[in-house]
C-alpha positions in Angstrom: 0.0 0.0 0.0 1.3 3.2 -0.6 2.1 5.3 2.3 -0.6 8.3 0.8 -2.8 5.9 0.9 -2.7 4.7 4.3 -2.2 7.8 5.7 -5.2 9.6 3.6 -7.3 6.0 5.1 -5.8 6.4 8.2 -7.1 9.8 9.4 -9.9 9.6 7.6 -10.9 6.7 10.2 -9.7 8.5 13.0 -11.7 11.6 11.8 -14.8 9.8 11.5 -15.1 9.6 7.4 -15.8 6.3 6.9 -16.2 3.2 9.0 -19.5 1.2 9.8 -21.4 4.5 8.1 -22.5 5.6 4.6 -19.3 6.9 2.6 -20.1 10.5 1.8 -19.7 11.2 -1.7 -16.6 12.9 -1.7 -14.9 11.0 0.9 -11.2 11.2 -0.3 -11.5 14.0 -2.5 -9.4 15.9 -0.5 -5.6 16.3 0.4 -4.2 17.3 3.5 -6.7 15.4 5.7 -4.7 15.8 9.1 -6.3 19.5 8.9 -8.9 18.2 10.4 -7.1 16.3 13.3 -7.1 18.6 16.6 -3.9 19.3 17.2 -2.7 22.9 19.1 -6.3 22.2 20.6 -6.5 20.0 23.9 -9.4 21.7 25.0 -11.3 20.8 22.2 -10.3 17.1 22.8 -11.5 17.0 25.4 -14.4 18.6 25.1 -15.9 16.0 22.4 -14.7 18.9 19.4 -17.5 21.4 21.2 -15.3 24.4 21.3 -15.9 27.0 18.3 -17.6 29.2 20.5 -15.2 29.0 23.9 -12.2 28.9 21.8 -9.5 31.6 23.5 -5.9 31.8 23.9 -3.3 30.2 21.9 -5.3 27.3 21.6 -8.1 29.2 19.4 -5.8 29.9 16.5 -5.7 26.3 15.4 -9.9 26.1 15.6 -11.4 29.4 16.0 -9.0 32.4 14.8 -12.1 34.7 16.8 -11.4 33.8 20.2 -7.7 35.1 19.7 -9.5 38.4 20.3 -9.8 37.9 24.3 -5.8 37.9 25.1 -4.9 40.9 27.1 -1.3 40.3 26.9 1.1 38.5 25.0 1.0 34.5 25.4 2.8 31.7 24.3 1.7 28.3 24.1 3.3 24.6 23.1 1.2 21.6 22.3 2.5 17.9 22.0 0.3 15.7 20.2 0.5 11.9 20.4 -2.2 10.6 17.7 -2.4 7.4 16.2 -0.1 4.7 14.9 3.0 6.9 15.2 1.6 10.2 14.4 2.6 12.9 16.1 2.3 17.0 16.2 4.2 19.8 17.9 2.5 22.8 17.8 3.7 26.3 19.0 1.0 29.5 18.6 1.9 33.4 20.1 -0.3 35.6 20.7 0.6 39.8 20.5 -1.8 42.2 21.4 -1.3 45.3 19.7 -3.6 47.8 20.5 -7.3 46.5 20.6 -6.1 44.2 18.1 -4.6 41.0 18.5 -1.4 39.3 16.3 -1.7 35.9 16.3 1.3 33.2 15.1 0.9 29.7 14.6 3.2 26.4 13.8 2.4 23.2 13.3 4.3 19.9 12.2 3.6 16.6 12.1 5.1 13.3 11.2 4.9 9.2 11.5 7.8 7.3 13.5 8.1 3.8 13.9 6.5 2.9 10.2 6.8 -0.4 8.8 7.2 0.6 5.3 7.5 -2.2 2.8 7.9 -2.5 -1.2 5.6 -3.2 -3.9 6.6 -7.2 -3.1 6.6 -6.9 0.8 10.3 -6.3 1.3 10.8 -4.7 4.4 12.3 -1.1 3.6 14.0 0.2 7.0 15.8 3.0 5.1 12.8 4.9 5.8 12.8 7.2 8.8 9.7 9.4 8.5 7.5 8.9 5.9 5.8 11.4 6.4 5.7 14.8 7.0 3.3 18.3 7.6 3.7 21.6 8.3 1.0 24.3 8.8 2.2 28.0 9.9 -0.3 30.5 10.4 -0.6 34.2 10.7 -3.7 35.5 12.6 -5.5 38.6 13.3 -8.4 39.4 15.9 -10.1 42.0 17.4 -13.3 42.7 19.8 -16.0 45.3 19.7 -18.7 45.8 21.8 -16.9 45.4 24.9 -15.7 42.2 23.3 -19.4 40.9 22.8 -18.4 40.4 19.1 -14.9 38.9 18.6 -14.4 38.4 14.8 -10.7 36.8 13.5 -9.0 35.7 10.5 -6.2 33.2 9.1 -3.8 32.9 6.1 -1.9 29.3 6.5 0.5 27.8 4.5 0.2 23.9 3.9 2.5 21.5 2.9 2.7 17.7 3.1 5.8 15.2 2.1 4.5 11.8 1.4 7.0 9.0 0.9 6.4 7.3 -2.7 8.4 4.4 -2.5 11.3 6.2 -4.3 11.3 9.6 -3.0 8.8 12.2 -1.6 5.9 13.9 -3.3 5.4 17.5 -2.0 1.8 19.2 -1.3 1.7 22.7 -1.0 -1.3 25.4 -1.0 -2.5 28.4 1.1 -5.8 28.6 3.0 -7.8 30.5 5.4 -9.9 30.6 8.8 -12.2 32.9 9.5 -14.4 32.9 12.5 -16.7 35.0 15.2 -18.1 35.2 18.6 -20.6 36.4 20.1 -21.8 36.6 23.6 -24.6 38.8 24.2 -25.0 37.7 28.0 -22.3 35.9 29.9 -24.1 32.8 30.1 -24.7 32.1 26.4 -22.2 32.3 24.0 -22.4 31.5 19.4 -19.7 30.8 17.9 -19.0 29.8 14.3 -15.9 29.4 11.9 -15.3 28.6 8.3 -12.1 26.8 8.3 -9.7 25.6 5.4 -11.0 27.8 2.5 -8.9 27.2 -0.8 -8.8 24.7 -3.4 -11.2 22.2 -2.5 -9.1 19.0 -4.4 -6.6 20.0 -1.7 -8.3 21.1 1.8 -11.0 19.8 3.6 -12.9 23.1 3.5 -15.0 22.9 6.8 -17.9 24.8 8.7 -18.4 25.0 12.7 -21.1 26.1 14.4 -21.5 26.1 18.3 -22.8 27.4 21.4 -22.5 27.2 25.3 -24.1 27.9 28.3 -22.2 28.8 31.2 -22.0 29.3 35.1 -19.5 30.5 37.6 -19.0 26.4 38.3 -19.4 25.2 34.9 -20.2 25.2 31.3 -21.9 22.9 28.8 -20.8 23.0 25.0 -22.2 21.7 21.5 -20.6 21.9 18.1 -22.0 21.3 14.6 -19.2 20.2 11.9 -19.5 19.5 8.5 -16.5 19.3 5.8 -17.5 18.5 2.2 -15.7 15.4 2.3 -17.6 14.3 4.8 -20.8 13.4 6.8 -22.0 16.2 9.4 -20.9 15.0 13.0 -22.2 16.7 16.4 -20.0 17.1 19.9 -21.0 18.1 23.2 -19.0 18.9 26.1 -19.1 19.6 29.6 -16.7 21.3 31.7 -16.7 21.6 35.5 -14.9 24.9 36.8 -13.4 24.9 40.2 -12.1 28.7 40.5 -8.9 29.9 41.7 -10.2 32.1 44.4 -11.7 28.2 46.1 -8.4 26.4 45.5 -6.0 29.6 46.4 -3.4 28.1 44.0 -4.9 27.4 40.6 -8.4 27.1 38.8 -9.1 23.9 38.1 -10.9 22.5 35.2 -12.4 19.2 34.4 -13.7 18.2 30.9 -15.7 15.7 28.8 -17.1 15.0 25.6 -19.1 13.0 23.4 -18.5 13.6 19.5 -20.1 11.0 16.6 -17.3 9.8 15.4 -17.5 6.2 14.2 -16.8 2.8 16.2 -13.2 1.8 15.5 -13.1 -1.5 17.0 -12.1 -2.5 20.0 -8.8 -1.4 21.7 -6.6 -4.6 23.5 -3.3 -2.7 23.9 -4.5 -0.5 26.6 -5.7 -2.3 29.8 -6.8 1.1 31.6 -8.8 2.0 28.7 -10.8 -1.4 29.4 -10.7 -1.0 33.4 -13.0 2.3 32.6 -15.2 0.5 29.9 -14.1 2.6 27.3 -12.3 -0.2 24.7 -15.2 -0.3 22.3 -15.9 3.6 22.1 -14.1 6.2 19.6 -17.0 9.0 20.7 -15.8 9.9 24.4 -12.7 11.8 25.3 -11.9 14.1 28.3 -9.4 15.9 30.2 -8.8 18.6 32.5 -7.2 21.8 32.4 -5.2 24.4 35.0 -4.6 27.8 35.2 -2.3 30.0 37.8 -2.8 33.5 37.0 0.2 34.4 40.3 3.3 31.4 39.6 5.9 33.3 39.9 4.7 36.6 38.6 3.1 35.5 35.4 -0.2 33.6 34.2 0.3 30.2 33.2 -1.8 27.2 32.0 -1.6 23.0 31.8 -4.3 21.2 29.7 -4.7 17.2 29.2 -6.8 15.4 26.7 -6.9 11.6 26.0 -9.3 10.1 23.6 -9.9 6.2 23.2 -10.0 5.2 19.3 -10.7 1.4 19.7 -8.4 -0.7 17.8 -6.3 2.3 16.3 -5.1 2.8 20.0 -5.6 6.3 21.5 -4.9 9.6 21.4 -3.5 12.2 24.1 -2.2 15.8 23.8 -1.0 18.1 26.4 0.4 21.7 26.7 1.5 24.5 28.3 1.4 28.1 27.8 2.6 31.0 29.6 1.1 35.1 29.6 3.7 37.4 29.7 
């Protein structure tokens, strides 16, 4: 098989395209599928994907470009991502108010380890170290108005996958956009909504989100529609339970689930906690749980965790850290 291929199949799975389910009539029309993996984004992880209209921070440049908008001084945040079968991102995003408006930078790469790649006649081929390879970097702008009732933001990117061919690499490149906005009329209801990957549709999975949350002092309870053209329209909800800072005197403390209709992927055998919690038949529940310490050591600074069972494909965890300045 052709390591494309597998790759294109491979995330396609994991992103809920086909499996079990009615193939959408453009299923696979599309290059650079890992767009629409969620790395940079633990919160959304965890959260089950329902996250368009919370989106903030660093974290918002890699789903929601609006939520940018509410950084009131510069941050910096870095995201490991350990997906599936060897995949892996590192993603680093800055933020940079200037004025009312906010600068946002974004980086993302990605690659396999540990393939076993073999020939067109099943040779084993160990020459290969990393068969594949992404990169995404992204420049962002935001702003609020209204008193940051409206939050509105917008992203160029630059895409560009290496695939290994079986004699060399083929190289994917394009230019895309985000745009996305906020709105939050009264605190405890909140719309969000972003067009994401616009460009040649043969090479990006042009997307739509649509979202919104209600939300207390002690928690808050999220839902996302998402629909790319290559694919069906899946739903996720998530709930999030808020200790504040003030309670713990340390740090806030957040805890996070979600449910998202992805497609069953089989039954994971590999990991025996995933089966102690009755989770080894499910690729539709992921959670987490975030904090954030806005006095250590003179600065603001967060941790967030996500882990999301994918049955037989293994699972999926991403953390990361970020720091306000």
């Amino acid at each position: 098989m052709k390591i494309k291929t597998l790759v294109v199949s491979l995330l396609a799975i994991a992103t809920g395209t086909v499996v079990q389910a009615k193939i959408h009539e453009n299923a696979g029309t599309s290059a650079a599928a890992f767009l629409k993996i969620d790395a940079g984004a633990p919160t959304a992880q965890a959260l089950g994907n329902a996250y368009v209209s919370i989106a903030d921070g660093p974290e918002a440049l890699f789903w929601n470009p609006a939520g940018a908008a509410s950084a009131t001084t510069r941050e910096l945040g870095f995201t490991y991502l350990d997906y599936l079968q060897g995949y892996k991102a590192r993603t680093l995003a800055y933020l940079q108010p200037i004025g009312k408006t906010i600068i946002g930078v974004s980086l993302n790469y990605m690659d396999m380890s540990g393939f076993d790649f073999r020939g067109e006649h099943g040779e084993l081929n160990p020459e290969i170290g990393t068969p594949v390879r992404n990169f995404v970097g992204g420049l962002s702008i935001a702003r609020g108005f209204i008193n940051q009732k409206l939050q509105i933001g917008g992203t160029a990117k630059y895409v560009t996958e290496r695939l290994y061919n079986g004699s060399g690499y083929n190289n994917y490149d394009n230019v895309g956009f985000d745009v996305g906005a906020k709105l939050r009329l009264v605190n405890w209801l909140g719309l969000g909504g972003a067009l994401v990957n616009i460009g040649d549709k043969e090479e990006m999975p042009k997307g739509l989100r649509l979202g919104a949350d209600l939300n207390t002092r002690f928690f808050t309870i999220s839902g996302e529609y998402m629909k790319y053209h290559d694919d069906n329209a899946r739903y996720g909800v998530g709930l999030e339970v808020h200790i504040p800072e003030d309670m713990l005197q340390v740090a806030r403390f957040d805890l996070r689930v979600g449910y998202y209709t992805r497609e069953n992927t089989g039954v994971n055998t590999k990991d025996s906690w995933v089966e102690k919690v009755g989770l080894e038949e499910t690729s539709r529940v992921s959670f987490g749980f975030g904090l954030y310490s806005s006095e250590l050591f003179g600065y603001g600074a967060s941790l967030d965790y996500a882990v999301t069972p994918f049955g037989a494909l293994g699972t999926s965890q991403q953390i990361s850290v970020a720091v306000q300045f």
